[in-house]
Each structure stands twice: as structure tokens, then as C-alpha cells.
KEFI-134720 format. One record per residue (C-alpha): x, y, z. Coordinates in steps of 0.1 Angstrom, whole numbers, plus 5000, padded with zeros to 4 digits. Each point is the difference from the previous one (the first is absolute). Layout:
BEGIN
XYZ
...
This chain:
BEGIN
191465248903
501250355012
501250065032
498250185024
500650405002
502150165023
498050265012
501550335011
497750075034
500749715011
503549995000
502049955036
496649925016
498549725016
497750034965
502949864981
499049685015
496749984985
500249764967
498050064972
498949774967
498450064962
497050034987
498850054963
497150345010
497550054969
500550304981
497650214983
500149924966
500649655009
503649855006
501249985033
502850155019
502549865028
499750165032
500749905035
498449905032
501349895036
499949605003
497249825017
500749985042
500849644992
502850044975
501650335029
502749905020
503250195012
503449865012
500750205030
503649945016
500250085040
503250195017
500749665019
500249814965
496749824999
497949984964
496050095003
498049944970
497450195005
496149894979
496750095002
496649875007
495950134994
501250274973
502350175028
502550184979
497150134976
497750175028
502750095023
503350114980
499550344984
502350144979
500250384981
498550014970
502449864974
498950224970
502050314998
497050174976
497649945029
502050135025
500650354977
496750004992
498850045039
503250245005
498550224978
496549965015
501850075035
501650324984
496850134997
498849995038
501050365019
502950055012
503650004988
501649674995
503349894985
499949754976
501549745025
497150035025
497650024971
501349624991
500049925031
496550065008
499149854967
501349685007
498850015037
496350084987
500549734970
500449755030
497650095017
497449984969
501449675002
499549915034
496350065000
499649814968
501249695015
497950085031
497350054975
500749674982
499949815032
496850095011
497749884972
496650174991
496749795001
497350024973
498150215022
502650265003
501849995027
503149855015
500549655016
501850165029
498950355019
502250254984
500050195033
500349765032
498550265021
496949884979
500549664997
496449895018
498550234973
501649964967
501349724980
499249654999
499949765034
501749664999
497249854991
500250234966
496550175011
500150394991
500250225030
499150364981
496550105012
497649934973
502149754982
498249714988
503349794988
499049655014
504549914998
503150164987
500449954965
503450184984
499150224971
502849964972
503350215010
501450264980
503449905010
499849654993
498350144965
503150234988
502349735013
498249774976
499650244974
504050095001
500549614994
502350035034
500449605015
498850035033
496650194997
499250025036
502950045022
498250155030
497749665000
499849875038
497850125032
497950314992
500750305027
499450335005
503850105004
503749974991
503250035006
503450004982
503750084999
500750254976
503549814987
501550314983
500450135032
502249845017
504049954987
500149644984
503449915025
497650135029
497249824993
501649654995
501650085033
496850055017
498449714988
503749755009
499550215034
496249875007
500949644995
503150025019
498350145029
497149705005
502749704984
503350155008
502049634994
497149874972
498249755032
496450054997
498649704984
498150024967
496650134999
497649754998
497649874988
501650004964
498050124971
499350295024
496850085014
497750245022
501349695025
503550084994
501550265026
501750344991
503350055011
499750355008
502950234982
500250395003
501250164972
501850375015
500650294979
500750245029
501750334976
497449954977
496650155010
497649924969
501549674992
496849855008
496650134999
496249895008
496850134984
496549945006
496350154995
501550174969
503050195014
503449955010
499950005034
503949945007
502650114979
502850005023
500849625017
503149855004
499049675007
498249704992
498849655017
499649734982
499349615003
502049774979
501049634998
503249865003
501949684983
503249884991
498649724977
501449934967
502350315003
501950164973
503749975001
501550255024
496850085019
499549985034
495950015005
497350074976
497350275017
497350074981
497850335012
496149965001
498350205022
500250355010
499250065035
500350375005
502250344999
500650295018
């Protein structure tokens, strides 16, 4: 098997860290072609080495990395392709800020797909959760799965098929539903291209270090995890690097300049790898600002 591609955007970022795997995509004609996709959240982990010498492997739980890691788009021809689009909108641009808005409106094309993805559409035609929550007694579906729209005679929530899940399908990729987990009507993630690889690991080192400085908080428990299990609550700081993470909801992108995130993860230094000091694996995030 080929190794996985270097890609050139991603280089000296916090994307680099992002691992990828084959897949055989259909081609027209028939045949198939080998392309890439980033691993399932079960098969991500990093090693992340702290300044005072400890090891952190860090893993991930409930699809994690796939709804909340963002990274630029890694096709170059897609990128051009919205540069050029961008060219076109008044005013003079240089080619620089022209790529640059093309890869920061690519992302955000992505962000509301995901956001899209994770709020599934009934067979009556409308969402599980209310896309606006300054609406929420009047649209969407109650807990219940009864349809709040006026008029609406959907007796529970039903999911219509999913586009996404159909192209993922379609393209042959392995995991065909990625975003599966709680619907809601909003979401959140840190845009990894962003933020200097060396800076990033240091920020995430720094968050453990701050709550477990000498690796004494006992393991969380109980063990397989579970909504019974506490978070261990880590902040992950980018503080030069406003747009690093970013929030959308009711269709928009309603913050595209945080520098921080909360999150709730687990702790354990069972059946450890050689060298490292704790495992910490991130399930939850909390909030951002």
C-alpha cells in the first residue's frame, strides 16, 4: 500500500497531525481509483511530549476529531478554483488575499455542512433540532420526536436519507457517516491549519500540565467510559491566533475569531505505551470564546 500524501497546506501545522488511509473511489467507466481520507476518530491519536518531559497520547471518543478538527481544504484545484471565483467580487485583491479568502470561505462551506450533517432532516421536512434556538418552542422536533412546526402532522421524527451519508457511500469512502452521534443545531471546531504545529502541541502539553502538573489524578472511571464517567476538564489556548476556532449555528458562522476551547476528556495510564506518561483521550467539547 502507498503511503499517505504529504500535503502541502498542511505543512508546519497542527494539520500535519491528522492521519489519513486508502480507499479504492469508483470511477466513471468503471475501475476504481486510490484516494485518501482522514482515519476514523478511533484509529486518531497523537504523541504529544511536554516541556517538563512527560509523554501524552492523546485519542478520541464519539467521532471527536471528525466534527471538531477542521482543516483547509487539501485540494489545491479547489482552492484555485474559488480564488478565481473570489477574483471576481469588487474590489482589487492580490492574488495572496484572493487565496486566502478562498480557503477561509472553502472552510466555512465546510463548517456548515457538518452542522448541516448533524442535524438530520425528518420525512416531513424539517430538522430534528430547531435550526434557530431563538425558535426552538416553535420549530423542530420535541424530545418526544413530535413536530413543533404549526400545521405539521408528523406523529415522531423519522430521518429522511442524508445526502452526505449518500456521496460518502457512493465515493466507496470506509466510514460513510462520520458526523453520526447526538443531532444539534450547532457546532464548533478548531480550524488546525491555523495554528503552528510546535504551537499547538505546546498548547495542548500546557492544558494537561495545568489540571495534573506531576501525572496524580487517578484514572477516570468507570472504564469502558460512559455518560457516568466524569470529564476532566482541559482548555486548550491559542491566544495569538484569533480564528483558530470557530462556532456556527442557524446557518451562519457566528464566530470566526476564538482562541480557545473547553473540553471534557478522560484520563488513564492503563496498559500504556512505552515511554508514555498518561493516555487522555478528548470527548466532549464544552464551549469557546
Amino acid at each position: 500500500m502507498a503511503a499517505p500524501p504529504s500535503y502541502r497546506i498542511h505543512a508546519n501545522t497542527a494539520a500535519e497531525l491528522i492521519h489519513y488511509r486508502s480507499y479504492d473511489k469508483p470511477v466513471a467507466g468503471g475501475g476504481t481509483e486510490q484516494c485518501w481520507t482522514r482515519v476514523s476518530t478511533a484509529d486518531e491519536e497523537w504523541n504529544i511530549a511536554s516541556a517538563g518531559g512527560q509523554k501524552f497520547l492523546i485519542r478520541f471518543d464519539k467521532n471527536f476529531s471528525k466534527k471538531h478538527l477542521a482543516t483547509f481544504s487539501k485540494k489545491d484545484w479547489v482552492t484555485e478554483k474559488e480564488k478565481w471565483l473570489q477574483s471576481q467580487q469588487p474590489g482589487q485583491r492580490t492574488d495572496e488575499e484572493n487565496w486566502n479568502r478562498a480557503q477561509k470561505q472553502l472552510l466555512e462551506n465546510k463548517i456548515l455542512r457538518i452542522l448541516g450533517a448533524r442535524n438530520p432532516l425528518c420525512v416531513c421536512g424539517h430538522f430534528q433540532k430547531a435550526s434557530d434556538p431563538a425558535q426552538v418552542a416553535t420549530t423542530g422536533h420535541s424530545n418526544s420526536g413530535n413536530c413543533k412546526h404549526a400545521g405539521c402532522v408528523c406523529g415522531g421524527f423519522a430521518a429522511a436519507p442524508s445526502a452526505y451519508v449518500a456521496a460518502r457511500t457512493a465515493a466507496a469512502k470506509p466510514d460513510v457517516n462520520p458526523l453520526l452521534g447526538m443531532p444539534t443545531n450547532q457546532s464548533s471546531c478548531i480550524v488546525l491549519n491555523w495554528i503552528p504545529r510546535n504551537e499547538f502541541e505546546a498548547a495542548v502539553a500546557a492544558s494537561i500540565l495545568a489540571v495534573d502538573p506531576a501525572n496524580a489524578l487517578p484514572d477516570s472511571a468507570p472504564f469502558p467510559y460512559t455518560h457516568a464517567t466524569p470529564f476532566i476538564h482541559l482548555r486548550w489556548s491559542f491566544p495569538g491566533r484569533p480564528g483558530a476556532v470557530r462556532h456556527a449555528q442557524n446557518g451562519n458562522v457566528d464566530v470566526d475569531n476564538g482562541t480557545y476551547v473547553d473540553l471534557g476528556t478522560y484520563k488513564s495510564t492503563a496498559a500504556l505505551p512505552g515511554g508514555v506518561t498518561a493516555i487522555w483521550t478528548v470527548a466532549h467539547w464544552s464551549g469557546q470564546g
